[in-house]
C-alpha distance (Angstrom), angle and dihedral (degrees) to the residues before:
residue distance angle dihedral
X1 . . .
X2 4.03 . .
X3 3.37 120.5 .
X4 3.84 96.6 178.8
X5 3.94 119.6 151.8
X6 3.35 137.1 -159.4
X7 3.49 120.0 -139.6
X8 3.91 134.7 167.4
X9 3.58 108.3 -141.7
X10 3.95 97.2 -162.3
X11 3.78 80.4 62.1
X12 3.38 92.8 51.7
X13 3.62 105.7 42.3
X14 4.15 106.7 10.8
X15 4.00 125.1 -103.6
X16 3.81 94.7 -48.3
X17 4.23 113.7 -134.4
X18 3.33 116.5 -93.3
X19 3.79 114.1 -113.4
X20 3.68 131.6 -113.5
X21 3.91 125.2 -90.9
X22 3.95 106.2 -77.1
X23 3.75 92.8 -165.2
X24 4.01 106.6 139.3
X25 4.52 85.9 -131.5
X26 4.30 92.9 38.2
X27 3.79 89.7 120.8
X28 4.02 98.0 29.9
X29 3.79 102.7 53.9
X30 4.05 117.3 46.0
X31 3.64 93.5 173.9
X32 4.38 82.2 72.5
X33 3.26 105.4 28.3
X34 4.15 138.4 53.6
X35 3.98 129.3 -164.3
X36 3.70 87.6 -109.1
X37 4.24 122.2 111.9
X38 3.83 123.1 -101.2
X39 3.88 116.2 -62.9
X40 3.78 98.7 175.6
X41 3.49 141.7 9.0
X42 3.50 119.3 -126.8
X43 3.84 148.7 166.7
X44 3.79 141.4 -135.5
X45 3.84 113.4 -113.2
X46 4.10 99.9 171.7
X47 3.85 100.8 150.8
X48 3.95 89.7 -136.7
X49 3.49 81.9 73.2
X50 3.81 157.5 48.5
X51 4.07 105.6 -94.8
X52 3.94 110.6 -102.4
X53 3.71 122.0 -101.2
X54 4.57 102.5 -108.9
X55 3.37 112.8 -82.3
X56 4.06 139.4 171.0
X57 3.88 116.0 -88.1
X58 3.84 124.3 -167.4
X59 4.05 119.3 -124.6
X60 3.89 93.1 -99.0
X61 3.43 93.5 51.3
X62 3.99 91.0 52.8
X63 3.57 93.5 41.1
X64 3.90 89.4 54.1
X65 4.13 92.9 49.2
X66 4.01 86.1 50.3
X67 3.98 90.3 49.1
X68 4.13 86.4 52.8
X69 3.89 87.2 -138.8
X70 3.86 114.1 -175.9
X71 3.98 117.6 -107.5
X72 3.67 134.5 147.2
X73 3.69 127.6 -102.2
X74 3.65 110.5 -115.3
X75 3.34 91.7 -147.1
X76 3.76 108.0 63.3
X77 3.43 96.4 -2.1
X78 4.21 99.3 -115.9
X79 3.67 117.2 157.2
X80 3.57 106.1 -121.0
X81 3.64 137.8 138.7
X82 4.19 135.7 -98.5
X83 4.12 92.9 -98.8
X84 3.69 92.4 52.5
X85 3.84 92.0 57.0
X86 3.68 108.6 25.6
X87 3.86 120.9 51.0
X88 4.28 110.9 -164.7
X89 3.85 108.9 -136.0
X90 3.55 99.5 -169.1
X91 4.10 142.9 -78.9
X92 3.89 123.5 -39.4
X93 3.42 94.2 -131.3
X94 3.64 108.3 43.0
């Protein structure tokens, strides 16, 4: 016997807030990152590297991985650009 249920949560509880920026270098590096909340979640995809667990990105941060901007990995130190390390998973609040 099922007793599954669908619920809507937002019904339930409201449109929750969306969180702040999890990036590990949010408050560090300004020229990334704004004071606004998380727009998107995204991951890190670098190759020199395992990819990143999800995590909430600020609207700068997404902005700068659609742009493709240059930057250095700070893990083995290859130039490379925002799309090659960070991968955007979609909106918070969706």
């Amino acid at each position: 016997m099922s007793t599954e249920v669908s619920v809507d949560i937002a019904a339930l509880v409201g449109e929750m807030e969306a969180p702040p920026c999890e990036h590990s270098q949010h408050a560090s590096y300004p020229r990334l990152h704004d004071a606004g909340p998380a727009t998107h979640y995204v991951r890190g995809i670098h190759p020199c590297r395992e990819a990143s667990d999800a995590y909430a990105a600020c609207g700068k941060l997404v902005r700068a991985i659609r742009a493709n901007n240059a930057l250095y990995c700070g893990i083995c130190g290859d130039l490379t650009t925002t799309r090659e390390m960070f991968e955007v998973l979609g909106p918070v609040n969706k």
